[in-house]
PAZAPA-4460 file (N, C-alpha, C; in steps of 0.05 Angstrom, whole numbers, plus 32768, in hexadecimal, padded with zeros to 4 digits):
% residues 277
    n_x    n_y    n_z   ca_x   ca_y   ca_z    c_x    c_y    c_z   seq   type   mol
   8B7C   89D4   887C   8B70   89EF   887D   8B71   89FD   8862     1      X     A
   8B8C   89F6   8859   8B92   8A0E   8844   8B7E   89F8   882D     2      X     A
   8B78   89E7   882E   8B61   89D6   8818   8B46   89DC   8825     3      X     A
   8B43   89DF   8834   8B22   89F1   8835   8B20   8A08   8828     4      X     A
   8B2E   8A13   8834   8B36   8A29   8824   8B35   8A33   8807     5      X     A
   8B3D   8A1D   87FC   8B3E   8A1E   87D3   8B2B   8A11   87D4     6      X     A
   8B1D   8A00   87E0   8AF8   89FA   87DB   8AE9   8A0D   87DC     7      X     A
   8AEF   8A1A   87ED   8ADB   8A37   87FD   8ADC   8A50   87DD     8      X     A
   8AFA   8A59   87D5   8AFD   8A63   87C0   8AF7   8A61   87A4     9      X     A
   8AF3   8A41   87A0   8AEE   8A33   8780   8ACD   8A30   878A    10      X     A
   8ABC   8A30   879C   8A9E   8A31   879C   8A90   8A4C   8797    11      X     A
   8AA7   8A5C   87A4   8A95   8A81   879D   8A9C   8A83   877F    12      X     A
   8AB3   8A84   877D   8ABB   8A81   8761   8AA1   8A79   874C    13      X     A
   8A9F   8A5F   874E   8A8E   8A52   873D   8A70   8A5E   8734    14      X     A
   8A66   8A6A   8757   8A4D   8A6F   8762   8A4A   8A8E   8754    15      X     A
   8A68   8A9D   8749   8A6D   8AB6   873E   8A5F   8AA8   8725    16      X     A
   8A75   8A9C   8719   8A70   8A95   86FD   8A52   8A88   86F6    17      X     A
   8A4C   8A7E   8704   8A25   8A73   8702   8A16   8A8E   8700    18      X     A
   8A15   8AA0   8713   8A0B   8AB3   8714   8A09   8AC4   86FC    19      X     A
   8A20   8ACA   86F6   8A28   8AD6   86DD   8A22   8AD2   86C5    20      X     A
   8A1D   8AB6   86C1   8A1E   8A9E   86A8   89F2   8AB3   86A2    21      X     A
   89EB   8AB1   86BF   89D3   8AB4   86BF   89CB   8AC8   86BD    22      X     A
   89D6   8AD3   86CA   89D6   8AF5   86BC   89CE   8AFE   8697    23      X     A
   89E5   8AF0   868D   89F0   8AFC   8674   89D7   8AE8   8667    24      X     A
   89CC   8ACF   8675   89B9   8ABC   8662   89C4   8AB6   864F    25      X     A
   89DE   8AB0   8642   89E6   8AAB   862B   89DE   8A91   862A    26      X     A
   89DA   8A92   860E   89C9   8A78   85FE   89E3   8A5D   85FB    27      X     A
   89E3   8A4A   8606   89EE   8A35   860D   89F8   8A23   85FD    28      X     A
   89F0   8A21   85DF   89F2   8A14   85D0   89FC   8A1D   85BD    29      X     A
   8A14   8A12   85A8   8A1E   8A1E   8593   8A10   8A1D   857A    30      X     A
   8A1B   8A3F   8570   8A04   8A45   855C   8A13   8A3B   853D    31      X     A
   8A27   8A2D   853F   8A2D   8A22   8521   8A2F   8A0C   8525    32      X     A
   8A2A   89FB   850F   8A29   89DC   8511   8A49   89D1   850E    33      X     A
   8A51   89BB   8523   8A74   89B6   851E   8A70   899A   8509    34      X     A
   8A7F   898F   850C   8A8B   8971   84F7   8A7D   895C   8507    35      X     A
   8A7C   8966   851E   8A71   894C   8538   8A56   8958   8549    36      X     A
   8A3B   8954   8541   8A20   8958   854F   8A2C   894A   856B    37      X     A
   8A25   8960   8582   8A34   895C   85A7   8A15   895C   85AA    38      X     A
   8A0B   8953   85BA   89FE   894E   85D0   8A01   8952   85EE    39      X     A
   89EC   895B   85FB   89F7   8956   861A   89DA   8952   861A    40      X     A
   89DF   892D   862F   89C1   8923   8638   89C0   8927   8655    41      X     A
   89A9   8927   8664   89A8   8920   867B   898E   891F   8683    42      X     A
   8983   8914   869D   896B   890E   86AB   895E   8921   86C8    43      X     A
   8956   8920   86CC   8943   891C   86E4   892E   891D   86EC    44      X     A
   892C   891A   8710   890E   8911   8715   8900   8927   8717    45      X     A
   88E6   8929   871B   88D0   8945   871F   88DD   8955   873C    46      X     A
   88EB   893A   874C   88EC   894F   876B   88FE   8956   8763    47      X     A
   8914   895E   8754   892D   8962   8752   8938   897D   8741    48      X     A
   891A   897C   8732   891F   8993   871C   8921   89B4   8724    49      X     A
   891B   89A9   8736   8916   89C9   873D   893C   89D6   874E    50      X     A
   8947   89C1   874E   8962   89C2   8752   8975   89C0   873F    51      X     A
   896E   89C7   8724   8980   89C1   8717   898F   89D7   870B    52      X     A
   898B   89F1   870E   8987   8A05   8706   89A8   8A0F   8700    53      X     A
   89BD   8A01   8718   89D7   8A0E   8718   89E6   89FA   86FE    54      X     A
   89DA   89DC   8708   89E2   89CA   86EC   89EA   89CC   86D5    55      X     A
   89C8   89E4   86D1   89C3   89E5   86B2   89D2   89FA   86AD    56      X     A
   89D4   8A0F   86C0   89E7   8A25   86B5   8A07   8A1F   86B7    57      X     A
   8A13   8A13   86BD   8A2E   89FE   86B7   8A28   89FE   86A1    58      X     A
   8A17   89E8   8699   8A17   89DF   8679   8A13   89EC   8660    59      X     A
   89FE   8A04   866F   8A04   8A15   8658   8A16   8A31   8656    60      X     A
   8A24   8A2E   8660   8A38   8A3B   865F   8A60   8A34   8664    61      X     A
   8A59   8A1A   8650   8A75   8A06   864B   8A7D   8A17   863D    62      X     A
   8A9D   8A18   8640   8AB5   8A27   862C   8AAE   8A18   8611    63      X     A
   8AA6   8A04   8606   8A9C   89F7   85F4   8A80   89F4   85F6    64      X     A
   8A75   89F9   85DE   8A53   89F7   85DE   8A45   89D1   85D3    65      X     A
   8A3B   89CB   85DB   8A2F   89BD   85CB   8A10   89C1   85B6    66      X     A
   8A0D   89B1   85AF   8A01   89BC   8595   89DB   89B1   85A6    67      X     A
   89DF   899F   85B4   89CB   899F   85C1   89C8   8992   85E1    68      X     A
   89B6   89A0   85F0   89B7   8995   8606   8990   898B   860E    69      X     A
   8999   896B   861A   897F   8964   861E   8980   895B   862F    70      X     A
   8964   8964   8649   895C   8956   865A   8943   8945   865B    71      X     A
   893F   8934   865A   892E   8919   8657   891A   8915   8673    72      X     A
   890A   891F   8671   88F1   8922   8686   88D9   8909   868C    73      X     A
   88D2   8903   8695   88BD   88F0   8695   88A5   88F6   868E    74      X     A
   8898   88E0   8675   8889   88EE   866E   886F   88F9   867D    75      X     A
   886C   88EC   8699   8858   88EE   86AF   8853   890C   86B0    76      X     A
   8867   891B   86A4   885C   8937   86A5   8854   893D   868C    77      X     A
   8843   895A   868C   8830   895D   8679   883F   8974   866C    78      X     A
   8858   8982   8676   8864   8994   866B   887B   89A3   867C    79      X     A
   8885   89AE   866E   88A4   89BC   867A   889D   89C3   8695    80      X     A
   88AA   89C5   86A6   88AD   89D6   86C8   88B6   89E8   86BB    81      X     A
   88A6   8A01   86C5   88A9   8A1B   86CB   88C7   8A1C   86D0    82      X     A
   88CC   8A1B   86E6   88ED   8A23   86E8   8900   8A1B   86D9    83      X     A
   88F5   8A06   86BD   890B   8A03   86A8   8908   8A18   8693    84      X     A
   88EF   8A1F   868D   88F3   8A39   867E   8905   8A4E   8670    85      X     A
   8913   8A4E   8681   8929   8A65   8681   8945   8A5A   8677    86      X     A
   8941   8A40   8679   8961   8A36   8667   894C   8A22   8657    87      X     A
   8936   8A25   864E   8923   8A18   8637   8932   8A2E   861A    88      X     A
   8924   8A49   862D   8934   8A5F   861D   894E   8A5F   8613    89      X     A
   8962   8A58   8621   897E   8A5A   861B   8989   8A3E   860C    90      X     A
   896F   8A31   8604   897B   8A1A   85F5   8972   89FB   8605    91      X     A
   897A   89F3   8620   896C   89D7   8626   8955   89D8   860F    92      X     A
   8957   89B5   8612   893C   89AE   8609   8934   8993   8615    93      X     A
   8921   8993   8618   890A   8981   8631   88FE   8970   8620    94      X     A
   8900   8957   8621   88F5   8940   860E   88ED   892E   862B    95      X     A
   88D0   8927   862E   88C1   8916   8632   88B9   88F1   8629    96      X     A
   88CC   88E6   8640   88C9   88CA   8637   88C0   88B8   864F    97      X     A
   88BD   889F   8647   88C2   8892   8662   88CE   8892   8673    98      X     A
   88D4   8890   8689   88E7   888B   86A2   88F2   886C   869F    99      X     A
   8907   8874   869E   891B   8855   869E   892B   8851   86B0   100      X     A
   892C   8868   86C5   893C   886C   86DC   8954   8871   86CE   101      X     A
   896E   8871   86E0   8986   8881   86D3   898B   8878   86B4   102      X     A
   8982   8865   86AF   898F   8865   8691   8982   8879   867F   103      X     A
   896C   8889   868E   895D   889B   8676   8972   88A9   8671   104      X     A
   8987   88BC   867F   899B   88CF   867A   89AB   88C3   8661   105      X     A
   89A4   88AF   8654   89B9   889D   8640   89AA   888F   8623   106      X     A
   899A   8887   8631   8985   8873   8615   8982   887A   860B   107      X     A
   896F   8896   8610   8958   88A1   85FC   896D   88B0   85E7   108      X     A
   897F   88BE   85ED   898F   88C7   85DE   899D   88B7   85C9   109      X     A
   89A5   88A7   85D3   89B2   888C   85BF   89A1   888C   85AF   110      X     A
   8981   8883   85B0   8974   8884   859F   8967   889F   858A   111      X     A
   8968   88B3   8597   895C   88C7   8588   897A   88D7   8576   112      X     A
   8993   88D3   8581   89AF   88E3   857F   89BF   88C7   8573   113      X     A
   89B7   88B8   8560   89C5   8899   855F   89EA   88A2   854A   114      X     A
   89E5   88B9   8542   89FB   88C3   8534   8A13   88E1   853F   115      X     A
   89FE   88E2   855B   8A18   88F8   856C   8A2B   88F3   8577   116      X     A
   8A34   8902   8588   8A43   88F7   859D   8A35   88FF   85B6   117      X     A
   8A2F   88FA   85CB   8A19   88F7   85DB   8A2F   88FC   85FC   118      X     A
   8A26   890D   8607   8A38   8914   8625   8A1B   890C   8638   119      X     A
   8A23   88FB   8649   8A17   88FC   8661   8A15   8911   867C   120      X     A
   8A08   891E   8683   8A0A   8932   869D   89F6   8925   86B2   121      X     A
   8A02   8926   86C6   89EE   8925   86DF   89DD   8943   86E4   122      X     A
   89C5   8942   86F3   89B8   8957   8700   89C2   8964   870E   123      X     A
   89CD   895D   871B   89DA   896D   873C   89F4   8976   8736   124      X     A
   8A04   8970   8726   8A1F   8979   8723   8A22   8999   871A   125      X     A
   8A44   89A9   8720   8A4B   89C3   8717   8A57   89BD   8709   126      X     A
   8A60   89B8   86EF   8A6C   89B1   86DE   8A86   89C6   86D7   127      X     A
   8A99   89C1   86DD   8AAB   89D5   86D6   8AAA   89E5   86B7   128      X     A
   8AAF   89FA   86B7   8AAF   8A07   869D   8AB9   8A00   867D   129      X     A
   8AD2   89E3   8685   8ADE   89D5   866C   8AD9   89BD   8674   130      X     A
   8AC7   89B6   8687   8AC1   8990   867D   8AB0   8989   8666   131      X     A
   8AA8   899C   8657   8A9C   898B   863C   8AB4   8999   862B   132      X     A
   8AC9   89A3   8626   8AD3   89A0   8615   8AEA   898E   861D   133      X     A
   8AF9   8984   8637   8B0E   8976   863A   8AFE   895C   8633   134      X     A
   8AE6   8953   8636   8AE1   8935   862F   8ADD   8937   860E   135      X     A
   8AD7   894D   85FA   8ADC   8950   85E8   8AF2   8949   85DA   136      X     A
   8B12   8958   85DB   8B1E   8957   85E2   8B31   8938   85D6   137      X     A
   8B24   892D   85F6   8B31   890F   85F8   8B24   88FE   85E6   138      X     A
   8B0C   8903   85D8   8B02   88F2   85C7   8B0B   88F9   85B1   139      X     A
   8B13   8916   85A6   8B22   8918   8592   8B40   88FD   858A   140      X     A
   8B44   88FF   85A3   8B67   88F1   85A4   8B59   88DA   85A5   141      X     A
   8B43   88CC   85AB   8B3F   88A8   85A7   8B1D   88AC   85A1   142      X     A
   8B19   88B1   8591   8AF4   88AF   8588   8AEF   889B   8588   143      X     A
   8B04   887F   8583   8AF2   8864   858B   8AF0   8859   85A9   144      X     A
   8AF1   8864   85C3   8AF9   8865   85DA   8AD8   887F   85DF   145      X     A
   8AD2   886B   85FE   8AC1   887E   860D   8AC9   888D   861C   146      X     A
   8ACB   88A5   861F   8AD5   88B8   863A   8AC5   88C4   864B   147      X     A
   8AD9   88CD   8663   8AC8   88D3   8678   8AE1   88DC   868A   148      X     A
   8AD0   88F7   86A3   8AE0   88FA   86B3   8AEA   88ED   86C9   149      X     A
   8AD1   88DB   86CC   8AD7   88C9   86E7   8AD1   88A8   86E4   150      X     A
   8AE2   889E   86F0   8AE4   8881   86E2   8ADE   8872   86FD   151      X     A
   8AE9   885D   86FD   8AEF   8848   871A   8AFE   882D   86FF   152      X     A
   8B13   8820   8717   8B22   880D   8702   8B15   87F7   8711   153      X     A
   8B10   87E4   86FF   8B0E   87CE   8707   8B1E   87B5   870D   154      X     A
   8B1D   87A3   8725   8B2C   8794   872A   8B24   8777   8730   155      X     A
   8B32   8764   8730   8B31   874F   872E   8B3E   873D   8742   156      X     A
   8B35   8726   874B   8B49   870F   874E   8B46   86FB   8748   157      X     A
   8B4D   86E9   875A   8B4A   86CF   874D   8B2A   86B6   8748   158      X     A
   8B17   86D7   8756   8AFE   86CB   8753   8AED   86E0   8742   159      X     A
   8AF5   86E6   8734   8AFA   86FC   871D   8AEE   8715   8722   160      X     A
   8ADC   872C   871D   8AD6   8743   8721   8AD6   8745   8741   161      X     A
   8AE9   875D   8755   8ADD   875A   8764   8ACE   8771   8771   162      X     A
   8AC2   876E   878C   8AA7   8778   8799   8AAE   8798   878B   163      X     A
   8A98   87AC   877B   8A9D   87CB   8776   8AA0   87DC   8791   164      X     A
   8A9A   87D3   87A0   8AAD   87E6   87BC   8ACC   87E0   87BC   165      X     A
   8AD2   87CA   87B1   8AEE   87BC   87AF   8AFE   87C7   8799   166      X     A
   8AF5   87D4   8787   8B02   87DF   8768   8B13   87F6   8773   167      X     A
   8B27   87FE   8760   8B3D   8819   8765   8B23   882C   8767   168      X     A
   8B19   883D   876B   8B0E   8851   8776   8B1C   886A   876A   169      X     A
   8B0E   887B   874C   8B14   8893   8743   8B2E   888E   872B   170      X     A
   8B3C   886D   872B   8B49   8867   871E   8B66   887B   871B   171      X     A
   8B69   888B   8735   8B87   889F   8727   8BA5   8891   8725   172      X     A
   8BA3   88A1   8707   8BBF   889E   86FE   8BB8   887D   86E8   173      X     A
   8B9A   8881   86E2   8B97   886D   86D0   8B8A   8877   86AE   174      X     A
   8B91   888B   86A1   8B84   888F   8691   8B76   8883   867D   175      X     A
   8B86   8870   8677   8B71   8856   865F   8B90   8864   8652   176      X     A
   8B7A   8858   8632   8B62   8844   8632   8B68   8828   863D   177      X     A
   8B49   8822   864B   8B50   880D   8657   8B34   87FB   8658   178      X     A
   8B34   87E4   8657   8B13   87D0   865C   8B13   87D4   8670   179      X     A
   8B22   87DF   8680   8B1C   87D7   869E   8B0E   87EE   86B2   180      X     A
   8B0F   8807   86A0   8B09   8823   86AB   8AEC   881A   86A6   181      X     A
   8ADD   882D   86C0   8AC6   882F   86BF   8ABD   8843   86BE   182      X     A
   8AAC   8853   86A9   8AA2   8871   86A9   8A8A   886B   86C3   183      X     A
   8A8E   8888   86CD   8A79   888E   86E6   8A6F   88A1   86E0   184      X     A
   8A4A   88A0   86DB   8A43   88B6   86CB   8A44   88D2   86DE   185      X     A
   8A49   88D6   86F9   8A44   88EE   8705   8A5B   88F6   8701   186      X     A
   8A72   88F9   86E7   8A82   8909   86E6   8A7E   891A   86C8   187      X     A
   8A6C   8901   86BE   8A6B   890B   86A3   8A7D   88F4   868A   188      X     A
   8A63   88EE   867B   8A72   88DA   8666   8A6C   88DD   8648   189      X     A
   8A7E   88D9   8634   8A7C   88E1   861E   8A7E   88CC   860A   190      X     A
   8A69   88BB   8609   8A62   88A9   85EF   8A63   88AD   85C8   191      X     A
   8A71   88A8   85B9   8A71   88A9   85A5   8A63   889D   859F   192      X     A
   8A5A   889F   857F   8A43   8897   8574   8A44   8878   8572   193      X     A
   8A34   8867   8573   8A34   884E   8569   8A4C   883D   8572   194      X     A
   8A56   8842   8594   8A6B   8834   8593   8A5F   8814   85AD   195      X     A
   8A45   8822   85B7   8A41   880D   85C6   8A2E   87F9   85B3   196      X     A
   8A2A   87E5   85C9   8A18   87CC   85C0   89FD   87D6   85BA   197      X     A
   89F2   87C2   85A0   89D7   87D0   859B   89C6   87C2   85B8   198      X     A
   89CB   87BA   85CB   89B6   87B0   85E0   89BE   87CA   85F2   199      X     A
   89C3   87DB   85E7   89C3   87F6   85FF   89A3   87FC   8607   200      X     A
   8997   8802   85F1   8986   8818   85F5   896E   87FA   85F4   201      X     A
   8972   87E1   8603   895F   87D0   8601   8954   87C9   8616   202      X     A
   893D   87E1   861E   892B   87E8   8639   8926   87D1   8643   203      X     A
   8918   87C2   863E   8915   87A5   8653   8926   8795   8656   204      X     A
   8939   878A   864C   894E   877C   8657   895C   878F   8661   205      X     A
   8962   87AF   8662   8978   87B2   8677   8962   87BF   868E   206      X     A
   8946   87BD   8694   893C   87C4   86A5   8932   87A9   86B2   207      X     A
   894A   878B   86A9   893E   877B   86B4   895C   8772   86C3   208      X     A
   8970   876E   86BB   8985   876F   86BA   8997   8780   86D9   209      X     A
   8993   879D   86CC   89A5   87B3   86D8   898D   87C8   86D4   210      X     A
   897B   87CC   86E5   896A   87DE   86E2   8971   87FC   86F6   211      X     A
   8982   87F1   8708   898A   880B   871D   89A6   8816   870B   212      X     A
   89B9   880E   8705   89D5   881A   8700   89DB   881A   86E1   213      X     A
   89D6   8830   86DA   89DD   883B   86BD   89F2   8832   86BC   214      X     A
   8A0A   883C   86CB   8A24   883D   86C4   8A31   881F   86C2   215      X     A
   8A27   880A   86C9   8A2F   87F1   86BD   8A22   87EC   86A5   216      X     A
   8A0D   87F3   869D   89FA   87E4   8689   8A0E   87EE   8670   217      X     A
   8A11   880A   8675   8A21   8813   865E   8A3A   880C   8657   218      X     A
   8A48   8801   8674   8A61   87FA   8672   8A65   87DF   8665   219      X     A
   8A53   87C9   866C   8A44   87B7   8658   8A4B   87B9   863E   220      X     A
   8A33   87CE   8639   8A35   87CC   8613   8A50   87D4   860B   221      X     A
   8A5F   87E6   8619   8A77   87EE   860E   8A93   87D2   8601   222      X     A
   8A89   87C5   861C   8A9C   87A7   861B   8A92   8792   8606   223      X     A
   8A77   878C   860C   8A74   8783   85F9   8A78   8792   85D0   224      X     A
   8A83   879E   85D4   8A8C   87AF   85B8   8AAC   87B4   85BC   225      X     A
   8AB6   87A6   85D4   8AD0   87A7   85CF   8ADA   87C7   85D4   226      X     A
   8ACA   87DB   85E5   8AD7   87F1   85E7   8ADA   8801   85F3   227      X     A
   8AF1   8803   85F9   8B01   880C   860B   8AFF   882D   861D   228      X     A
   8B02   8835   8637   8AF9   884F   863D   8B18   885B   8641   229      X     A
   8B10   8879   8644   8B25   8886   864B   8B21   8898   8669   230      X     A
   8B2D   88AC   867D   8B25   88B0   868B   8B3B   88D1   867F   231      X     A
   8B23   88E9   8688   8B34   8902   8682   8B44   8910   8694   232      X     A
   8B63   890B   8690   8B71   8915   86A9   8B76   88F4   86AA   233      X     A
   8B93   88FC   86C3   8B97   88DD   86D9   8B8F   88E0   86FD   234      X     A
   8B7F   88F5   86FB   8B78   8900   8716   8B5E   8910   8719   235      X     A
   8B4C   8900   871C   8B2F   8915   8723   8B29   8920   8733   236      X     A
   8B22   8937   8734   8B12   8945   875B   8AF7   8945   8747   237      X     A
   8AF9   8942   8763   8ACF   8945   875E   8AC6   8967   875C   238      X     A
   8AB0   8962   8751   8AA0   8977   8745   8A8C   8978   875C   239      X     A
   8A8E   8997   8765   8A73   899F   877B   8A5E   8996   876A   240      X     A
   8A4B   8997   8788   8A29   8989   877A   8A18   89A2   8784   241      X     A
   89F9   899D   877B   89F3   89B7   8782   89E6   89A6   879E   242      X     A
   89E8   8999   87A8   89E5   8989   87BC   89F9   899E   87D6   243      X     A
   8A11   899D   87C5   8A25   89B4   87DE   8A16   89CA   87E1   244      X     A
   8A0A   89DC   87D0   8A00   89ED   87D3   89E4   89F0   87DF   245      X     A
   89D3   89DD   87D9   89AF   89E2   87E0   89AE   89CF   87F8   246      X     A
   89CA   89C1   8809   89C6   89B2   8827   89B5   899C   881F   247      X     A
   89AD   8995   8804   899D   897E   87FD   89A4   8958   87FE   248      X     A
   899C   894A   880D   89A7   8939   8809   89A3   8918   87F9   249      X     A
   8997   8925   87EE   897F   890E   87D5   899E   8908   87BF   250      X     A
   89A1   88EA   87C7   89B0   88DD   87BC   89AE   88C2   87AE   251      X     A
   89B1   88BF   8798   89AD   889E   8788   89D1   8890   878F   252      X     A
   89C5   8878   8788   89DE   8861   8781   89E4   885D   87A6   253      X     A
   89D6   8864   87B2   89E3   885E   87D4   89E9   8838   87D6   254      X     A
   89D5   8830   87C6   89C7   881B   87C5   89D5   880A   87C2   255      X     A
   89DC   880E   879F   89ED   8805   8793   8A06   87FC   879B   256      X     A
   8A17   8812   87A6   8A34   8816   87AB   8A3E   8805   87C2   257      X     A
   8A28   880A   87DD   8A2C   8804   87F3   8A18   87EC   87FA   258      X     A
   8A07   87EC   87EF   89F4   87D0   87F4   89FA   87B4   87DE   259      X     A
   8A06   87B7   87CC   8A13   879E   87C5   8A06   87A5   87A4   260      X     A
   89F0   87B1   87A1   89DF   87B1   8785   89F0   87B9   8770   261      X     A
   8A03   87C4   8771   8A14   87CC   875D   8A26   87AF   8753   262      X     A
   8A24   87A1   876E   8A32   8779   876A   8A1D   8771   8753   263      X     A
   8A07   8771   8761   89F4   875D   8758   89EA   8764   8736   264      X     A
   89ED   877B   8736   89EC   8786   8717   8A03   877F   8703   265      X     A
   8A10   8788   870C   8A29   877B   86F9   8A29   875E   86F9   266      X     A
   8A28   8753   86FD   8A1F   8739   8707   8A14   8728   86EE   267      X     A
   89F5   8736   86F3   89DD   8730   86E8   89E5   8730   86C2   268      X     A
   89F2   8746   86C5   89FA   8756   86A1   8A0C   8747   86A1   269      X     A
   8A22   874A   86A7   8A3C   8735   869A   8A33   8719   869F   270      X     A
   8A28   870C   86AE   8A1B   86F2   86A1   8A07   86EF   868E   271      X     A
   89F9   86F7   8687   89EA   86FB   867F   89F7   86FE   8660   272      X     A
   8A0A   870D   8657   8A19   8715   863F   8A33   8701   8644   273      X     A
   8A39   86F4   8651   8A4D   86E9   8653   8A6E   86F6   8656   274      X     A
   8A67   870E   865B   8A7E   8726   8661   8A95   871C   866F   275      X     A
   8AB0   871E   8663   8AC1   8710   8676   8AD9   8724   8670   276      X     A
   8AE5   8734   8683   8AFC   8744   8689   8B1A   8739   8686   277      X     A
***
């Protein structure tokens, strides 16, 4: 009871601070340049956009600013949605590309940002007020290390990787660095410049490969470069979605996780690269 309770309290809370964030419209992005160009990338689809609204005001209104925030649109549209407007104003910026499915939240940036440091955000998430500066932060203390808030460990036996329903789950009490941590992008992940494989951002082999699950493809190039992730904290709770809030229930990776595709992908990539744990 008494934990409904502090759910019930940390959602008005939040739903204060959104409100507020929107109120005041403060501009999202920091107005002096630091030692390290930040990024925050992310995606979505046309039906989706029109839900993104609590997202974006999370992001722009981090206890730490980043210097830029991009959402990567398909180019099938001819121009901004109306209802992005208003945090067009406060700084987002809307770049038009192909659809590569989830890896767009990742590629295009590698490619256009090849010298930042680059944070991944999902659509639907409330981002607490210091998750872009705690994954900051932790990259300060290991810049050659990928971080992230939410991981999964991977495990093994004697028939080597086994099934991802089978892995530690949220990894607690495992902080890295470790080969074995897996960043999960719905927590949020923070890539340094130039640390993965140049076959990241290489659209037809990983849309031939691993075309549904970003979060291996990348985990991929990371290994193949020998490098290692970290996870922030030894204990994650999850971050409300605006999913809790709009009763919505449009969900990706169902597929993946619980239908085996998340097997068959990893699979496909680590043979393929000859990836061995």
């Amino acid at each position: 009871m008494l934990g409904k309770i502090r759910v019930m309290v940390e959602r008005y809370l939040l739903m204060g601070r959104l409100a507020l964030s929107g109120y005041l419209a403060r501009n999202g992005l920091r107005k002096q340049a630091r030692g390290q160009h930040l990024v925050i990338s992310m995606t979505s689809i046309p039906s989706r956009v029109g839900l993104m609204g609590p997202t974006l005001e999370c992001l722009l209104s981090q206890s730490m600013k980043p210097d830029a925030i991009v959402l990567w649109l398909s180019d099938e549209l001819d121009s901004v949605p109306e209802v992005l407007q208003p945090y067009v104003e406060r700084g987002l910026e809307v770049r038009f590309v192909p659809d590569v499915g989830p890896h767009t939240k990742l590629v295009y940036a590698l490619q256009a940002f090849p010298d930042s440091v680059v944070v991944t955000a999902d659509d639907d998430k409330l981002y607490p007020w210091r998750w872009l500066s705690k994954l900051y932060k932790s990259y300060q203390a290991r810049p050659d290390c990928i971080h992230c808030h939410r991981a999964h460990l991977i495990t093994k036996d004697e028939n080597g990787i086994k099934r991802y329903v089978d892995w530690k789950w949220l990894a607690h009490g495992v902080p890295g660095p470790s080969f074995m941590l897996f960043p999960t992008g719905v927590g949020g992940v923070l890539y340094p410049p130039k640390l993965l494989h140049s076959d990241a951002t290489n659209i037809p082999l990983f849309s031939e490969l691993c075309p549904k699950a970003d979060d291996i493809w990348f985990k991929a190039m990371a290994l193949l470069n020998n490098v290692q992730s970290v996870q922030v904290g030894d204990k994650f709770r999850d971050f409300f979605s605006v999913d809790d809030i709009k009763h919505n229930t449009v969900k990706l990776g169902t597929e993946n996780v619980f239908g085996g595709g998340n097997d068959k992908q990893i699979k496909a990539v680590f043979d393929h690269y000859d990836l061995k744990l």
